[in-house]
PDB file of N, CA, C and O in Angstrom:
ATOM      1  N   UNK A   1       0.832  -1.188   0.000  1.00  0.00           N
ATOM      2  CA  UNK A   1       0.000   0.000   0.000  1.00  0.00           C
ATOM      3  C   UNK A   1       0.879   1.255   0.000  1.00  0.00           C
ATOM      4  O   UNK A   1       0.714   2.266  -0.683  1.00  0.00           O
ATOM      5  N   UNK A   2       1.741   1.029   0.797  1.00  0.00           N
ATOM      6  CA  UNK A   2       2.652   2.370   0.959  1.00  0.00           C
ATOM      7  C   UNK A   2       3.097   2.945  -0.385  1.00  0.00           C
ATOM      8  O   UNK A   2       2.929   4.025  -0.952  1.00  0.00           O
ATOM      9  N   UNK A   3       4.083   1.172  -0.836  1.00  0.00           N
ATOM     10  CA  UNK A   3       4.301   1.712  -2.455  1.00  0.00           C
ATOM     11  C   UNK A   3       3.892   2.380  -3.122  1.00  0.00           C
ATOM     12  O   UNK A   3       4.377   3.402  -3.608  1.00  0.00           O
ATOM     13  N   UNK A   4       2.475   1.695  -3.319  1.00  0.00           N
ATOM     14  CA  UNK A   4       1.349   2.506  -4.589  1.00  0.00           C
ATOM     15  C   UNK A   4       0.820   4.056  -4.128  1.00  0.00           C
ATOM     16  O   UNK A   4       0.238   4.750  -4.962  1.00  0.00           O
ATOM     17  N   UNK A   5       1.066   4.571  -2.705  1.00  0.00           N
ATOM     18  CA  UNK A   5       0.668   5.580  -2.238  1.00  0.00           C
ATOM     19  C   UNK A   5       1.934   6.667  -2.961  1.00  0.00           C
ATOM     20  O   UNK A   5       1.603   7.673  -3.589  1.00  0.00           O
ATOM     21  N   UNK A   6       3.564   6.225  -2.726  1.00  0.00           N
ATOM     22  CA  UNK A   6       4.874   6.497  -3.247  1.00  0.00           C
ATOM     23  C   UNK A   6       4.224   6.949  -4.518  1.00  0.00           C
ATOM     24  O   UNK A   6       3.877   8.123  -4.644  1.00  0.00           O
ATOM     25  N   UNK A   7       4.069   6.179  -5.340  1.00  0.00           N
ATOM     26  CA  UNK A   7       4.086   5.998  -6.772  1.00  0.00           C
ATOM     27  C   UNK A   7       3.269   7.347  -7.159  1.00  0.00           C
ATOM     28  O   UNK A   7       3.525   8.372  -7.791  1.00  0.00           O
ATOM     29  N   UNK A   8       2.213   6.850  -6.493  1.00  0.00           N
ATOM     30  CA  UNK A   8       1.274   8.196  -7.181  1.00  0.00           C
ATOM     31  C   UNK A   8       1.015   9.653  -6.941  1.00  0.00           C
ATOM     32  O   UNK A   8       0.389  10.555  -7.498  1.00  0.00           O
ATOM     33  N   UNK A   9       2.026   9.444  -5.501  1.00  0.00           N
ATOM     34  CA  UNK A   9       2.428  10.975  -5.025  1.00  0.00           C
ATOM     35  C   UNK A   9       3.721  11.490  -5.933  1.00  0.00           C
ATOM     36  O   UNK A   9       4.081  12.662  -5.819  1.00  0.00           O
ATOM     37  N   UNK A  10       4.311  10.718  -6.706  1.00  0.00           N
ATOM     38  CA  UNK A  10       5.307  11.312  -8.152  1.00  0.00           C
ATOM     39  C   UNK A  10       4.631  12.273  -8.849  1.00  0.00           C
ATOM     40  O   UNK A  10       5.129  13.280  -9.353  1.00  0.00           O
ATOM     41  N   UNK A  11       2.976  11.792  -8.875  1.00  0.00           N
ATOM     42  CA  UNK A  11       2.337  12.755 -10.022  1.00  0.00           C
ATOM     43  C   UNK A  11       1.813  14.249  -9.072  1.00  0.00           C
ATOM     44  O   UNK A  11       1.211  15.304  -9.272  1.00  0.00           O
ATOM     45  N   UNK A  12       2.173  13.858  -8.480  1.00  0.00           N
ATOM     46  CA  UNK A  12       1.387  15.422  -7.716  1.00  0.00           C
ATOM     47  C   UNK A  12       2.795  16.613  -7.271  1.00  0.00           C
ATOM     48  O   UNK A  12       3.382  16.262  -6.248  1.00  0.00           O
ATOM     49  N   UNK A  13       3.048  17.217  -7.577  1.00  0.00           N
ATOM     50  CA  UNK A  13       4.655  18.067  -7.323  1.00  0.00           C
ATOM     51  C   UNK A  13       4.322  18.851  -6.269  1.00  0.00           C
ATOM     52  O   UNK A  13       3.291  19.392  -5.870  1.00  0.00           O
ATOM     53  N   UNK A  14       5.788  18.755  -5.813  1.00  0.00           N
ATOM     54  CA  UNK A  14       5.399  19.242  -4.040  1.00  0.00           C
ATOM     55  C   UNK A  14       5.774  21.096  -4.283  1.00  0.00           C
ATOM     56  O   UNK A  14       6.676  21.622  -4.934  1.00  0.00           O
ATOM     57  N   UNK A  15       4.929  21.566  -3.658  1.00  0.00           N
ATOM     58  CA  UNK A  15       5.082  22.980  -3.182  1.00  0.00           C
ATOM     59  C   UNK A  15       6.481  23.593  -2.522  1.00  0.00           C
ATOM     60  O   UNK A  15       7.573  23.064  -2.726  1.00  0.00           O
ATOM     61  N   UNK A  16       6.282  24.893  -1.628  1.00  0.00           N
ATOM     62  CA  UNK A  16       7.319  25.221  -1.425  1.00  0.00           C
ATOM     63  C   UNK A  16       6.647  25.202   0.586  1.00  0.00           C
ATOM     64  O   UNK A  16       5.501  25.139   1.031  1.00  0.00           O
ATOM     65  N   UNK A  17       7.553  25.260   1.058  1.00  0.00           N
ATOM     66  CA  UNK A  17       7.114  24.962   2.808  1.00  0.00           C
ATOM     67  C   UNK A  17       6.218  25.518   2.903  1.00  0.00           C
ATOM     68  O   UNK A  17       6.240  26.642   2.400  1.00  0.00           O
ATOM     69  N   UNK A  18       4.932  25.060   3.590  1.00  0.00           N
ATOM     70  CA  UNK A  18       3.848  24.960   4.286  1.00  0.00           C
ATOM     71  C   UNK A  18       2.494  25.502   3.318  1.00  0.00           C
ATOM     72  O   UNK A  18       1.418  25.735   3.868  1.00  0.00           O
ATOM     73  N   UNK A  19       2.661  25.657   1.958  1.00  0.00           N
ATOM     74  CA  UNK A  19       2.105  25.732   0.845  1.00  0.00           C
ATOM     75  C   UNK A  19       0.577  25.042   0.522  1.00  0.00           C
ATOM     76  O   UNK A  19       0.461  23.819   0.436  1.00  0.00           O
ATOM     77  N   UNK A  20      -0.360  25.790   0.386  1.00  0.00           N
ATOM     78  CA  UNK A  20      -1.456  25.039  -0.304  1.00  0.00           C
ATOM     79  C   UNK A  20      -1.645  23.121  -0.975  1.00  0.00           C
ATOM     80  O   UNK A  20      -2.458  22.217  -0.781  1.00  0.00           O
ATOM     81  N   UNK A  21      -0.610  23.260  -1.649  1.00  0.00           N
ATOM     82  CA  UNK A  21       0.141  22.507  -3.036  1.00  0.00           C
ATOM     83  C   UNK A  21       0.956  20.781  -1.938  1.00  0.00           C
ATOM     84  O   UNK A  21       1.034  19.575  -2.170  1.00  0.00           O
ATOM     85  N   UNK A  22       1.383  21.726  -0.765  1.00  0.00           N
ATOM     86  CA  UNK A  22       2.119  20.678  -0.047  1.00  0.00           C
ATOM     87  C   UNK A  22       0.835  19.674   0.660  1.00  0.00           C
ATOM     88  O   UNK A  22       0.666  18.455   0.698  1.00  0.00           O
ATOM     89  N   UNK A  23       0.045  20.858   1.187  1.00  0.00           N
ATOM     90  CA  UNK A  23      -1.511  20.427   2.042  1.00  0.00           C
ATOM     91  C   UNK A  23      -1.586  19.212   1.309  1.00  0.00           C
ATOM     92  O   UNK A  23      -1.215  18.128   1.758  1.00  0.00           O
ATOM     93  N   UNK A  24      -2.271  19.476  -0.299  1.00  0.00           N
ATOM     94  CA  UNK A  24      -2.694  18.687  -1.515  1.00  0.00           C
ATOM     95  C   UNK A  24      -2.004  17.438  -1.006  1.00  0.00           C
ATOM     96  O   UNK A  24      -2.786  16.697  -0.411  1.00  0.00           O
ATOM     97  N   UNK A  25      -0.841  17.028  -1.070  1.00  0.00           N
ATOM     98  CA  UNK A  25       0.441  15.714  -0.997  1.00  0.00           C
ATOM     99  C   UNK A  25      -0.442  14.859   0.074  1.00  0.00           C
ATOM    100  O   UNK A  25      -1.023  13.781  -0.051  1.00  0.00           O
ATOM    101  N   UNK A  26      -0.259  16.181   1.697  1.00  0.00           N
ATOM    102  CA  UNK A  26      -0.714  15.671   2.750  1.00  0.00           C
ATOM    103  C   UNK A  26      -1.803  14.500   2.814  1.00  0.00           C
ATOM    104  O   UNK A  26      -1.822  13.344   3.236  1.00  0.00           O
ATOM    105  N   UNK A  27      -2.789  15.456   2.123  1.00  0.00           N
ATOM    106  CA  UNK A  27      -4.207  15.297   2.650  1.00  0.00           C
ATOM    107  C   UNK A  27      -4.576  13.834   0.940  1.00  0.00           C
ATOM    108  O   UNK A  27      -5.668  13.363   0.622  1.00  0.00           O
ATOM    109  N   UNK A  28      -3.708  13.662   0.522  1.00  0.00           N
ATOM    110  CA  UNK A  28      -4.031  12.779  -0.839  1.00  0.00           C
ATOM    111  C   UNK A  28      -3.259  11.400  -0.051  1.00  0.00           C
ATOM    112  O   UNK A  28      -3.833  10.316   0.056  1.00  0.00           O
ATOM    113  N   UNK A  29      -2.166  11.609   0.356  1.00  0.00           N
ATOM    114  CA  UNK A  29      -0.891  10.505   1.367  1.00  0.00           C
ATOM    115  C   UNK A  29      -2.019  10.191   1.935  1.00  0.00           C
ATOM    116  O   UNK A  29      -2.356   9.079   1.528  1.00  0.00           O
ATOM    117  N   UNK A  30      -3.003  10.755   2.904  1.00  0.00           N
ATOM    118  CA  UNK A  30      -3.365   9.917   3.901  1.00  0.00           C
ATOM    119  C   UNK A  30      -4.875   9.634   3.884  1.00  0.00           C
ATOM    120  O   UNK A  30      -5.454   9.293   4.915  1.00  0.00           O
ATOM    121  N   UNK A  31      -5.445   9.762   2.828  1.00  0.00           N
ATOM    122  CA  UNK A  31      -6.835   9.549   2.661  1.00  0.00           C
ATOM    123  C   UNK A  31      -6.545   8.440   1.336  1.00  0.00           C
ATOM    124  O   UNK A  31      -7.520   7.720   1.123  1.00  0.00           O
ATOM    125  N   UNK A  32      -5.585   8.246   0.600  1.00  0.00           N
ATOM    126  CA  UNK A  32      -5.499   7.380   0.008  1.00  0.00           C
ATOM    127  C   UNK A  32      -5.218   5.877   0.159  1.00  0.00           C
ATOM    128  O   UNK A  32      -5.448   4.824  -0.434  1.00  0.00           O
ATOM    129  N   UNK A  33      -4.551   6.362   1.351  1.00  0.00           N
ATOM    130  CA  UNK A  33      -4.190   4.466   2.289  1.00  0.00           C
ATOM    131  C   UNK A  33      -5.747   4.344   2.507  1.00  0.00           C
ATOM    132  O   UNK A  33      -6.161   3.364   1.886  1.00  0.00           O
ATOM    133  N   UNK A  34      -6.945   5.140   3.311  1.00  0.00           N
ATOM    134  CA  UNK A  34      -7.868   5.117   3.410  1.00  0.00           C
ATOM    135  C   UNK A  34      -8.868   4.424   2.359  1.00  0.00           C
ATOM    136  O   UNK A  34      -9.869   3.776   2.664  1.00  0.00           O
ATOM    137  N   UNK A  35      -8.316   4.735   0.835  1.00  0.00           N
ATOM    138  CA  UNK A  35      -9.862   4.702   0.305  1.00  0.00           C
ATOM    139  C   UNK A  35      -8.905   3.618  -0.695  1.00  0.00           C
ATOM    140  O   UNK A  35      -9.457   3.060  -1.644  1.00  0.00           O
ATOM    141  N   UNK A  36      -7.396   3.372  -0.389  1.00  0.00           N
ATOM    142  CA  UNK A  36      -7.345   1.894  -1.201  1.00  0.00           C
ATOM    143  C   UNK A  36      -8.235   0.608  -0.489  1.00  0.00           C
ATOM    144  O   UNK A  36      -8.731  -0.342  -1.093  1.00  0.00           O
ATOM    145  N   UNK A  37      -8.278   0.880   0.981  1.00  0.00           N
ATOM    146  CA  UNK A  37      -9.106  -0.137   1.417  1.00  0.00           C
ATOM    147  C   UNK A  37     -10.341  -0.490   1.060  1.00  0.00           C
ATOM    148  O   UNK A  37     -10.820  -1.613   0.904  1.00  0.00           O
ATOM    149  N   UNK A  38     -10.966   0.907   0.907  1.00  0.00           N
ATOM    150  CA  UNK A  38     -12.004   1.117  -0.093  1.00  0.00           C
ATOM    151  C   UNK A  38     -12.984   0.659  -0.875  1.00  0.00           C
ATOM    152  O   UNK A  38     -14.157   0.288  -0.888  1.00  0.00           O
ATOM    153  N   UNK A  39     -11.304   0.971  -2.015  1.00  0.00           N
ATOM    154  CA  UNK A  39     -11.062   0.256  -3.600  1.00  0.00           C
ATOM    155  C   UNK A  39     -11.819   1.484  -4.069  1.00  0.00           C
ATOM    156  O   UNK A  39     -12.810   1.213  -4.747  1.00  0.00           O
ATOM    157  N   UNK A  40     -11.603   2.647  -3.884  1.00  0.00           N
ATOM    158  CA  UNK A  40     -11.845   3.946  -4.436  1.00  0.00           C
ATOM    159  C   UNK A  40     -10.778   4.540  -5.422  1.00  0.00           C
ATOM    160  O   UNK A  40      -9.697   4.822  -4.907  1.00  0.00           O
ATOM    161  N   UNK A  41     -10.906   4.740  -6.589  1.00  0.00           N
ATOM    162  CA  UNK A  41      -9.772   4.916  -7.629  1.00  0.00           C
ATOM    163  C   UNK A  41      -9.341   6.261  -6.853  1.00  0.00           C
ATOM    164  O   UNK A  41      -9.894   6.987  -6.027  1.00  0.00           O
ATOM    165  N   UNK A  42      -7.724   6.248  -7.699  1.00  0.00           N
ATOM    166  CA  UNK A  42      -6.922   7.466  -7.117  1.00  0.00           C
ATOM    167  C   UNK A  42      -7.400   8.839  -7.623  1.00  0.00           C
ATOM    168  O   UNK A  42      -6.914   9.781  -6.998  1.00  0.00           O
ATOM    169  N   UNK A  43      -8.133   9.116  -8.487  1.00  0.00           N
ATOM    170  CA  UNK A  43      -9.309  10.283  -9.126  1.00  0.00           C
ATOM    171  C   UNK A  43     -10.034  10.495  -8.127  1.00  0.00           C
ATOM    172  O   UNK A  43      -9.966  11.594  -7.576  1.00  0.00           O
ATOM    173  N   UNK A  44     -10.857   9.552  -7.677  1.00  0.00           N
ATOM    174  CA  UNK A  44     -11.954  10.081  -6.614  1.00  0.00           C
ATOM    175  C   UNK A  44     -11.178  10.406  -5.340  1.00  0.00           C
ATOM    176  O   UNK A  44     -11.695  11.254  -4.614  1.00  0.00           O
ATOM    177  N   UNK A  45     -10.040   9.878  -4.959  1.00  0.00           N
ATOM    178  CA  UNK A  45      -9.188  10.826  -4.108  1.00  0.00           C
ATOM    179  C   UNK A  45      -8.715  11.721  -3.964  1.00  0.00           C
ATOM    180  O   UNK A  45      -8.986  12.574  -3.119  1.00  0.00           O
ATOM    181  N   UNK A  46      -7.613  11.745  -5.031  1.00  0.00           N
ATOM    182  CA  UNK A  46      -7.569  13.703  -5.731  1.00  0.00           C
ATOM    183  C   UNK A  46      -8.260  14.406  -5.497  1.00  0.00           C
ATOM    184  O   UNK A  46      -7.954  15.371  -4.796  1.00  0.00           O
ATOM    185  N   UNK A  47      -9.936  14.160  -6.159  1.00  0.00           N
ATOM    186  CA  UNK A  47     -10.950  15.084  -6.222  1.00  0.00           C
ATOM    187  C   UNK A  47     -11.437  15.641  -5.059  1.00  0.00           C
ATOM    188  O   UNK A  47     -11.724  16.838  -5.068  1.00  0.00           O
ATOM    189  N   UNK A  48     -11.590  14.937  -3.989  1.00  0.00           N
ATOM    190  CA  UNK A  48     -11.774  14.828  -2.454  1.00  0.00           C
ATOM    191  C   UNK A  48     -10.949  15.554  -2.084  1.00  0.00           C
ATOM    192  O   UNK A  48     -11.315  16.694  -1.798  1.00  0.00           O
ATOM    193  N   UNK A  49      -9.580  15.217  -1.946  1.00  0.00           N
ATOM    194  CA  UNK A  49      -8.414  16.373  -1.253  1.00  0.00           C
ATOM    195  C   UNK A  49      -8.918  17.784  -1.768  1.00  0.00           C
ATOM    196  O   UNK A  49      -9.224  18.595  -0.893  1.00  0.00           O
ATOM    197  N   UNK A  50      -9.040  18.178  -3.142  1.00  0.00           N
ATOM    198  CA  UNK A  50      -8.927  19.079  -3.811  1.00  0.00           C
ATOM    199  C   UNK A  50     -10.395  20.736  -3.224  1.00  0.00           C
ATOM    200  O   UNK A  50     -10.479  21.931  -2.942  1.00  0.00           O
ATOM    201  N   UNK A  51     -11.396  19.090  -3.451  1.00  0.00           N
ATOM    202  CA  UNK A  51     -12.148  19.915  -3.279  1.00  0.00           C
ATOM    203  C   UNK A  51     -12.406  20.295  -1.651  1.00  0.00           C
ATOM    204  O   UNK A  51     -13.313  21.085  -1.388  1.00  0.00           O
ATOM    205  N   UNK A  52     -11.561  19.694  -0.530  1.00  0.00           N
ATOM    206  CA  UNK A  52     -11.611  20.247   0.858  1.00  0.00           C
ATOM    207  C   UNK A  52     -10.822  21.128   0.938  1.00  0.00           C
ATOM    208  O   UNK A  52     -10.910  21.919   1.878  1.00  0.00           O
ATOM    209  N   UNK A  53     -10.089  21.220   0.237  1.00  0.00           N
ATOM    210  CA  UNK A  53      -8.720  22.248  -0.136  1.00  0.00           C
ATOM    211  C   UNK A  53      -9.489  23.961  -0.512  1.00  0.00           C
ATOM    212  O   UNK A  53      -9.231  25.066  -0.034  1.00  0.00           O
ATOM    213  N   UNK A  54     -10.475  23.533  -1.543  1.00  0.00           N
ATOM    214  CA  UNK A  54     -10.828  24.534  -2.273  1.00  0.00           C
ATOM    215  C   UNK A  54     -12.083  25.108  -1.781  1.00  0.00           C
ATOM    216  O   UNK A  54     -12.688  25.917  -2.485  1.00  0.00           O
ATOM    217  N   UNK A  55     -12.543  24.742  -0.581  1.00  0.00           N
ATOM    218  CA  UNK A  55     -13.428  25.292   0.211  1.00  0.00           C
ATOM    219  C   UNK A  55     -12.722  26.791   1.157  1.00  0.00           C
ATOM    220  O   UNK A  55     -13.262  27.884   1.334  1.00  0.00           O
ATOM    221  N   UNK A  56     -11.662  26.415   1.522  1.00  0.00           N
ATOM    222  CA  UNK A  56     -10.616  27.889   2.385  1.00  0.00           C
ATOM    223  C   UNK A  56      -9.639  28.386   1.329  1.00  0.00           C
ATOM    224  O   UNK A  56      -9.179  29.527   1.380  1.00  0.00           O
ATOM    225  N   UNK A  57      -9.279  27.386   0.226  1.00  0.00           N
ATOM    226  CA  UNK A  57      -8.545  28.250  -0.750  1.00  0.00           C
ATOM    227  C   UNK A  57      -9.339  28.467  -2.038  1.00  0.00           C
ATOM    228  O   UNK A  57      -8.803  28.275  -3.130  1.00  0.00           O
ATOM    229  N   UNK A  58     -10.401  28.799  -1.943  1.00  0.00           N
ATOM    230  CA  UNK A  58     -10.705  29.172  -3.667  1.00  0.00           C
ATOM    231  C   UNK A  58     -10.267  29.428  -4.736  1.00  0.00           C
ATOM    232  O   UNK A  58     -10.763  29.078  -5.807  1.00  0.00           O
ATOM    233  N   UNK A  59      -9.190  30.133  -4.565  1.00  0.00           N
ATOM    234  CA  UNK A  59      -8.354  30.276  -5.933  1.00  0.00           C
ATOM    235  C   UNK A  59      -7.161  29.202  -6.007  1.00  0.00           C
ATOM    236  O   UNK A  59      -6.652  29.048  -7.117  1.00  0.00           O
ATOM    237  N   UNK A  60      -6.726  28.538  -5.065  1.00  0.00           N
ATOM    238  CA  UNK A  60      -5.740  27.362  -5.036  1.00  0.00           C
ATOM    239  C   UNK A  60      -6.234  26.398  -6.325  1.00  0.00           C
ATOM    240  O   UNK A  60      -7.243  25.733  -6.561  1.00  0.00           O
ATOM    241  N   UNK A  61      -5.020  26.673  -7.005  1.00  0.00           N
ATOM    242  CA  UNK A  61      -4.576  25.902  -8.312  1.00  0.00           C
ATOM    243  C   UNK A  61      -4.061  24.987  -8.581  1.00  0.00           C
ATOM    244  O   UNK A  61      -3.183  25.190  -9.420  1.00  0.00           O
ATOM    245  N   UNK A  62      -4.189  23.680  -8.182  1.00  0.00           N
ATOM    246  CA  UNK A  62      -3.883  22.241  -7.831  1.00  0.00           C
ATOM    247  C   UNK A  62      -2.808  22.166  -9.203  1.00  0.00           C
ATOM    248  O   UNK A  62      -2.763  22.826 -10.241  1.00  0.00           O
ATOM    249  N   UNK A  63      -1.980  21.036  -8.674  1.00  0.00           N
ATOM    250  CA  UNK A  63      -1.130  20.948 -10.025  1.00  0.00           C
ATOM    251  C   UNK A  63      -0.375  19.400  -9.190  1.00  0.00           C
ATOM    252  O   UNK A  63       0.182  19.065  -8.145  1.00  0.00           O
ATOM    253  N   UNK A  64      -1.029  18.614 -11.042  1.00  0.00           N
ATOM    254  CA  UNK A  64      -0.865  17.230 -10.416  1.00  0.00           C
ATOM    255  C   UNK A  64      -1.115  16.445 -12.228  1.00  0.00           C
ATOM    256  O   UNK A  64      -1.651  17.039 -13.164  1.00  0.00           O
ATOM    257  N   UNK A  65      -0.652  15.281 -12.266  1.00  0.00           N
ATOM    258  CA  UNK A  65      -0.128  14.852 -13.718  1.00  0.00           C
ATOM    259  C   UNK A  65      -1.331  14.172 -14.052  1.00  0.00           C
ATOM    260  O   UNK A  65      -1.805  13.173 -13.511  1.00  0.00           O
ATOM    261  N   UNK A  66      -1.982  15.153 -15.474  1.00  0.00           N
ATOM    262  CA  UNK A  66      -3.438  15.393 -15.988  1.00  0.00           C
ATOM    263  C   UNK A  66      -3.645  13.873 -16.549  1.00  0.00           C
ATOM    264  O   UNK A  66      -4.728  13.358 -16.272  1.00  0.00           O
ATOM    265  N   UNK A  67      -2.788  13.167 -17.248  1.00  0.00           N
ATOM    266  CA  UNK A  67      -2.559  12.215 -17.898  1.00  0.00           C
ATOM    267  C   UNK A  67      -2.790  10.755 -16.756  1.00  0.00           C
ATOM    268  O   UNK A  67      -3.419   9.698 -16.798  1.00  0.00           O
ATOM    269  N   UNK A  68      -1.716  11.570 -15.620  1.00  0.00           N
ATOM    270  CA  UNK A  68      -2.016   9.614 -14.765  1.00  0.00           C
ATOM    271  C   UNK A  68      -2.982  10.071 -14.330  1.00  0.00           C
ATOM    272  O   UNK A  68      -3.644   9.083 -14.013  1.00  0.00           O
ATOM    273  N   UNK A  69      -3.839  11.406 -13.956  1.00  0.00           N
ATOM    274  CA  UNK A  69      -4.932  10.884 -13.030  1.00  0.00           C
ATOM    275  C   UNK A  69      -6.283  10.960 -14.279  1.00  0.00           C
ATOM    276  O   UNK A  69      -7.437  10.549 -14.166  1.00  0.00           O
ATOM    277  N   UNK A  70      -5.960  11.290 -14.842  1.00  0.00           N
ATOM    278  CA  UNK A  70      -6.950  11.581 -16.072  1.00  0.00           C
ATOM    279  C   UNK A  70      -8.226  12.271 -15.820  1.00  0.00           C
ATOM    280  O   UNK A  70      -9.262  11.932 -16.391  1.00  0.00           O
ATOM    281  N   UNK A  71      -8.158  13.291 -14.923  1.00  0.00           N
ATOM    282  CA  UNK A  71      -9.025  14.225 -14.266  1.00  0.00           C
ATOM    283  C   UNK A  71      -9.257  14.871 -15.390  1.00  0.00           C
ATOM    284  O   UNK A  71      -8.250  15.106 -16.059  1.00  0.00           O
ATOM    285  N   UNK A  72     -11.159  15.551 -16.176  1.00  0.00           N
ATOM    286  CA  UNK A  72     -11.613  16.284 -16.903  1.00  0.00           C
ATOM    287  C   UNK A  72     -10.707  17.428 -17.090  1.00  0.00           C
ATOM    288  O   UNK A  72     -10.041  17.799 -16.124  1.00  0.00           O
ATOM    289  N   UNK A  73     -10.586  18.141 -18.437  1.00  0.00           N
ATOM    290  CA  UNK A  73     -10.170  19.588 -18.103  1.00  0.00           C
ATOM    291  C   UNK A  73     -11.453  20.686 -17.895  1.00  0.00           C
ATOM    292  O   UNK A  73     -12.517  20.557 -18.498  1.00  0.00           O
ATOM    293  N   UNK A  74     -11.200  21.675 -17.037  1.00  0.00           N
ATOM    294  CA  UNK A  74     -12.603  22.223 -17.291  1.00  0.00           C
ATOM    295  C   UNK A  74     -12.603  23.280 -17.719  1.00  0.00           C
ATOM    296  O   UNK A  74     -11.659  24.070 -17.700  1.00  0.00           O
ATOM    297  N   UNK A  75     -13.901  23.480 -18.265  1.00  0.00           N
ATOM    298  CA  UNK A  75     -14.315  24.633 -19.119  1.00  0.00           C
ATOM    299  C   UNK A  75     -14.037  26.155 -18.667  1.00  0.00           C
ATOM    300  O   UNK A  75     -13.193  26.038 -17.779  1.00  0.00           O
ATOM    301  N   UNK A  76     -14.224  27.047 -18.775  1.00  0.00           N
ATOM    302  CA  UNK A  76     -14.120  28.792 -18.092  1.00  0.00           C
ATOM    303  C   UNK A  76     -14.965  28.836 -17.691  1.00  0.00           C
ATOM    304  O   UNK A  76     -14.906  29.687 -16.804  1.00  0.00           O
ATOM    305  N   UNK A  77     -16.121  28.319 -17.762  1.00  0.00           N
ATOM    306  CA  UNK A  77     -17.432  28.182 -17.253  1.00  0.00           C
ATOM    307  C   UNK A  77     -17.750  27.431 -15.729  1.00  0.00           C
ATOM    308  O   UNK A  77     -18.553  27.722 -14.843  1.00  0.00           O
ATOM    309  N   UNK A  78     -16.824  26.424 -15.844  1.00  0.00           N
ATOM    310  CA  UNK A  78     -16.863  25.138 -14.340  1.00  0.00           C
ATOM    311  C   UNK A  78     -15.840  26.090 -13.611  1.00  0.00           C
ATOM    312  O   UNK A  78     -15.971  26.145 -12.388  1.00  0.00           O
ATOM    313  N   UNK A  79     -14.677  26.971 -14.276  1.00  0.00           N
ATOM    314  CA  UNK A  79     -14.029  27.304 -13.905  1.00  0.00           C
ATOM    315  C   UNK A  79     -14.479  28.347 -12.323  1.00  0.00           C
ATOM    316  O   UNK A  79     -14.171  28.203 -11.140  1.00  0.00           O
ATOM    317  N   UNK A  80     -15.260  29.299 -13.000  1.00  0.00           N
ATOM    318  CA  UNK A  80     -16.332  30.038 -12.620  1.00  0.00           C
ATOM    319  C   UNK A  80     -16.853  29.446 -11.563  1.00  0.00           C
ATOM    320  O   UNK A  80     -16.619  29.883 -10.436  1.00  0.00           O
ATOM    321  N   UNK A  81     -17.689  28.287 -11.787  1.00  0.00           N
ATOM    322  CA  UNK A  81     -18.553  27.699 -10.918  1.00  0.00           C
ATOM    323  C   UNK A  81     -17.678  26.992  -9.643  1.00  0.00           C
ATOM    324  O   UNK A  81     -18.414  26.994  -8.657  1.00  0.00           O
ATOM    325  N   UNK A  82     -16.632  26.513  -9.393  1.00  0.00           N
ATOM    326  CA  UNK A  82     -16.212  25.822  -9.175  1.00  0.00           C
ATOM    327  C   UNK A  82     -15.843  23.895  -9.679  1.00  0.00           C
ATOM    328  O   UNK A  82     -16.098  23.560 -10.836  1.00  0.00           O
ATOM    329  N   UNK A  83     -15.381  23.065  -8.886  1.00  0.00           N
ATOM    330  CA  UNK A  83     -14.815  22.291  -9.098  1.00  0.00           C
ATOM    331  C   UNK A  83     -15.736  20.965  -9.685  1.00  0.00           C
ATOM    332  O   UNK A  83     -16.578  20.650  -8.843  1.00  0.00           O
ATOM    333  N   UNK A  84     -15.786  20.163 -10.838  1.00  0.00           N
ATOM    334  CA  UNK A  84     -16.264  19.314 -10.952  1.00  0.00           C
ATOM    335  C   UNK A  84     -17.238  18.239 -10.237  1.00  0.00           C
ATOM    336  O   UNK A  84     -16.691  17.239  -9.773  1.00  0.00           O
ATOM    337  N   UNK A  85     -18.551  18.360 -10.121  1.00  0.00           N
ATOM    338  CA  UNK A  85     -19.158  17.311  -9.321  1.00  0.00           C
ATOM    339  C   UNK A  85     -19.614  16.849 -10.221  1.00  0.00           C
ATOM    340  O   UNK A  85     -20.088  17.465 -11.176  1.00  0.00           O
ATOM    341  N   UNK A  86     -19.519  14.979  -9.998  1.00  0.00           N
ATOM    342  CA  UNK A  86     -19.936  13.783 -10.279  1.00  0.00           C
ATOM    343  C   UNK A  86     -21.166  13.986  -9.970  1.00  0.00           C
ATOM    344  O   UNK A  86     -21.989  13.077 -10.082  1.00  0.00           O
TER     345      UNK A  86
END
């Protein structure tokens, strides 16, 4: 578990000390051991960190590898609205 937690924190790039961006790492590291038990894909984790993130940071601009997590891009419009709900 740890591994695959390793692995997929490659795609997420770490911030600079005590940073929004670092939170993101935090809060993805330890809700992801969580929701492999799950069997919750690593998307619906992301999305989760992101969007508890983006409740006190609204403008916080996540930055994490579009390709492995294959998260939507969104429109100027969702942009606006906020963050993607399923």
């Amino acid at each position: 578990m740890a591994r695959i937690v390793k692995s997929e924190l490659e795609h997420i790039p770490k911030g600079s000390k005590g940073s929004t961006q670092n939170r993101l790492r935090l809060y993805y590291n330890a809700w992801r051991r969580r929701d492999l038990l799950r069997r919750k894909s690593k998307e619906e984790t992301l999305e989760e960190a992101i969007k508890m993130l983006k409740k006190n940071y609204p403008n916080f601009n996540p930055k994490f590898d579009r390709n492995f997590f294959k998260m939507p891009k969104r429109s100027p419009l969702q942009r606006l609205t906020g963050w993607i709900k399923r």
